[in-house]
VEXDO-418246 format. One record per residue (C-alpha): residue number from 0; residue in one letter; x, y, z. Coordinates in Angstrom, 2 decimals. Layout:
N
   n res       X       Y       Z
 NUM   A       X       Y       Z
...
END
This chain:
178
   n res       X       Y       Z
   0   X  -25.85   12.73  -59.80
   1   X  -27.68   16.02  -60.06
   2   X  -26.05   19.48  -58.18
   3   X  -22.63   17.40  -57.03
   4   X  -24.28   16.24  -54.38
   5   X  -23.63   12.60  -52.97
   6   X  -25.49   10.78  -50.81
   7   X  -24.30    9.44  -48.02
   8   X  -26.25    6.35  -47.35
   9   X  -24.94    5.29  -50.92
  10   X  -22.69    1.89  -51.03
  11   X  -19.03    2.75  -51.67
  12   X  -19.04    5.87  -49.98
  13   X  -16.13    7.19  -48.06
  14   X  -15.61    5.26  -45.20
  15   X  -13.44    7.53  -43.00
  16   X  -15.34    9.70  -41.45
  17   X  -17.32    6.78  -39.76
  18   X  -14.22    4.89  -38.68
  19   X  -12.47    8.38  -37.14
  20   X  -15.56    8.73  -35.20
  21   X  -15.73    5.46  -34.04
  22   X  -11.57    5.79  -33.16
  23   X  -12.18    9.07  -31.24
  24   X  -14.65    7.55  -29.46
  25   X  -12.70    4.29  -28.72
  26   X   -9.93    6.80  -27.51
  27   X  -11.69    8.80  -25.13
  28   X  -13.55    5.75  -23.46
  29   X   -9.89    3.75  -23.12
  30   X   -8.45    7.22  -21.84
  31   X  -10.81    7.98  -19.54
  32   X  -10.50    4.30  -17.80
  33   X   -6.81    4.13  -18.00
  34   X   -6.94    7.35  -15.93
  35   X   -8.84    6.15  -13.06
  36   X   -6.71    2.89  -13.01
  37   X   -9.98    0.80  -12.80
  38   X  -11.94    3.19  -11.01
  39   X  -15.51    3.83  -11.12
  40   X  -15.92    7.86  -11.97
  41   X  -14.29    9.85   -9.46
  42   X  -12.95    6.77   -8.06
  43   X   -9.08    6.84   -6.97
  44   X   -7.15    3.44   -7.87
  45   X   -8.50    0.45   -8.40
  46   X  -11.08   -1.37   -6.59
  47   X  -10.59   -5.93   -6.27
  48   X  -13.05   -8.36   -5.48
  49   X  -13.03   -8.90   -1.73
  50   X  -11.63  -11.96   -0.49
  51   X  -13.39  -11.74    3.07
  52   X  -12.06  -11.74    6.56
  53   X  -10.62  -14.74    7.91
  54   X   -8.72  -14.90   10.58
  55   X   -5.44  -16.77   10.43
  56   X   -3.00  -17.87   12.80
  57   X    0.64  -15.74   12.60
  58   X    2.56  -17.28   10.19
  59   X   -0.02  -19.74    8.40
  60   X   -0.27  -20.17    5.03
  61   X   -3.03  -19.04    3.04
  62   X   -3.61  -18.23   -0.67
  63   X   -2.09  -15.56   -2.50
  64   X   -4.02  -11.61   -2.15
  65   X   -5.53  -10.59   -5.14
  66   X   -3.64   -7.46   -5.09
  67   X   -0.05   -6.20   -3.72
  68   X   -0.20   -4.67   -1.36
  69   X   -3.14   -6.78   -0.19
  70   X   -6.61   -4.92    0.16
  71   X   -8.61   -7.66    1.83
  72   X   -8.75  -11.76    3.09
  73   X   -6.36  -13.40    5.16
  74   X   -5.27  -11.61    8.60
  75   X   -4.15  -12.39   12.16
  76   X   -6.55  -11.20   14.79
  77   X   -4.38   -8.59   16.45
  78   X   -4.24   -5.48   13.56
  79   X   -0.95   -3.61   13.56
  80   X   -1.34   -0.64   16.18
  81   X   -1.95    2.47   14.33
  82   X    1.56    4.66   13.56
  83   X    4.29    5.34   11.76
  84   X    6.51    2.10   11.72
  85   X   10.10    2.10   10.56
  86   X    9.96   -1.74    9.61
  87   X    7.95   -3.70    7.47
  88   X    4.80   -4.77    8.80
  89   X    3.47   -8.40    7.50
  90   X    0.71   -8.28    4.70
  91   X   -1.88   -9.94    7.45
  92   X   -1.63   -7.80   10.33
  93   X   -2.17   -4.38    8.05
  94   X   -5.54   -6.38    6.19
  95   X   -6.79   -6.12    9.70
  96   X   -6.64   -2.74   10.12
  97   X   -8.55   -2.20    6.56
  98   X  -10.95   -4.46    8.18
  99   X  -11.38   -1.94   10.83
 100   X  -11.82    0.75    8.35
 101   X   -8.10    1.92    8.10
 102   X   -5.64    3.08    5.31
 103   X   -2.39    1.95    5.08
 104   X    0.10    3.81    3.36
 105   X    3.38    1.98    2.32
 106   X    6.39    3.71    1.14
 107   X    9.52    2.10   -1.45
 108   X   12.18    2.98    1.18
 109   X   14.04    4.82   -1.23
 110   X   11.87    7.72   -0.65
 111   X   13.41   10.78    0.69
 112   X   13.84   11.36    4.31
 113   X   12.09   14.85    3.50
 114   X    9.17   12.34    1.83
 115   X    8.47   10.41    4.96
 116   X    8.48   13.22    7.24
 117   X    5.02   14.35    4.66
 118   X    4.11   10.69    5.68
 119   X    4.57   11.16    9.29
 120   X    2.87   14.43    9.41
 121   X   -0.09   13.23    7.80
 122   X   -0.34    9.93    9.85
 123   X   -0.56   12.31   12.68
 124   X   -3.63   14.17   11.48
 125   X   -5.33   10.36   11.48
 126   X   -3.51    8.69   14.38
 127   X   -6.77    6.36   15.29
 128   X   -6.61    5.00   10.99
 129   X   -3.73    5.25    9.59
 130   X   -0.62    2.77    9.60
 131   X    2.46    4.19    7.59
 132   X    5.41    1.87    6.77
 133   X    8.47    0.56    4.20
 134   X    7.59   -1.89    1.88
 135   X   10.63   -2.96   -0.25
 136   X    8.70   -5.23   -2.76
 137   X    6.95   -2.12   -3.90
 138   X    7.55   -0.74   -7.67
 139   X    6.29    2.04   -7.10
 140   X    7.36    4.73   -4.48
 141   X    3.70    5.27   -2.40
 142   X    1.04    2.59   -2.13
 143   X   -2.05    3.65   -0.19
 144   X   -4.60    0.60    0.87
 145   X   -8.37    0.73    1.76
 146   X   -9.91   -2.41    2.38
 147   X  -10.93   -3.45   -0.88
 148   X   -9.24   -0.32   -2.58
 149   X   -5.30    0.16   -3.79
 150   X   -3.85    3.82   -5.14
 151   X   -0.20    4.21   -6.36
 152   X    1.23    7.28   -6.29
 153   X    4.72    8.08   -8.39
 154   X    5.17   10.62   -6.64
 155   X    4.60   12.32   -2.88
 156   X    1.09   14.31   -3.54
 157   X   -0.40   15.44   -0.01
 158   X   -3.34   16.22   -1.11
 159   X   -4.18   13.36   -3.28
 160   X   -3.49   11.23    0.37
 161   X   -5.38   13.20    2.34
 162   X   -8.28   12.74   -0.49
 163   X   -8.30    8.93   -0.26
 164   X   -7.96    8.79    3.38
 165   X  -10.93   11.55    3.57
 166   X  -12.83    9.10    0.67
 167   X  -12.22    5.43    1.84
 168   X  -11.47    5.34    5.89
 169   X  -14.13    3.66    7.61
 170   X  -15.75    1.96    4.51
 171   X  -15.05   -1.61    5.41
 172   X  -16.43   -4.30    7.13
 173   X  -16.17   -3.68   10.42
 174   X  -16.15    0.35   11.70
 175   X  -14.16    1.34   14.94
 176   X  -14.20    4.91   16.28
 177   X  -11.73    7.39   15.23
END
């Protein structure tokens, strides 16, 4: 070995600088999906395989949504009438109104009375797309629906709604006026 010098092709080099690459690069590809939740780039939340549009009769069984709250499949034909609703609406009247191009946004029922007022406020601003109700079952305190598309929020953002509503109304099946 002439002038200290040693090559780095050679077998039994040091490994590590090649494997903290490689982890760096692992890490920024894993954070950069677990931060869009499933997203494609500059997606919000998740995005699940559609599971069409048939129409049910109220109260018939059908197989389980491939997502909670449910982004597409199974749904009466009357949609919930757009508003703010103080009860919880059934899982196949609000796939309906993602069918017409709607977002639903459900809240835990925990949130603040302050919270829902946001809600309300913002419901108003879309009052031809948007459905707003409680959903006990959720784990989360805001769940905002697109057909095809679910985003959790932990917390009340207005501005993140008002960007998926802007993003995802009237990208489903069937369009109706605003």
């Amino acid at each position: 070995m002439s002038g200290g010098k040693v090559s780095p092709a050679r077998p039994g080099g040091r490994p590590w600088p090649a494997v903290l690459a490689g982890g760096f690069a692992l890490l920024l590809v894993g954070g950069a999906w677990w931060a869009r939740s499933g997203g494609a780039p500059g997606e919000l939340g998740q995005t699940f395989p559609n599971q069409g549009q048939e129409h049910i009769a109220a109260g018939a069984e059908h197989p389980a949504y491939n997502s909670f709250p449910a982004t597409s499949g199974w749904h009466v034909e009357q949609p919930q009438p757009w508003g703010t609703f103080v009860y919880e609406v059934a899982p196949e009247a609000l796939v309906h109104n993602l069918e017409h191009g709607g977002i639903v946004i459900q809240y835990h029922p925990s949130l603040l009375k302050g919270d829902i007022g946001v809600l309300e406020a913002i419901q108003k601003r879309y009052p031809n797309k948007t459905v707003v109700a409680p959903n006990a079952r959720l784990k989360v305190p805001l769940a905002l629906t697109a057909w095809r598309r679910l985003y959790t929020l932990d917390t009340l953002d207005e501005a993140r709604i008002v960007d998926f509503i802007e993003r995802y109304k009237n990208r489903a099946p069937e369009r109706l006026p605003d």
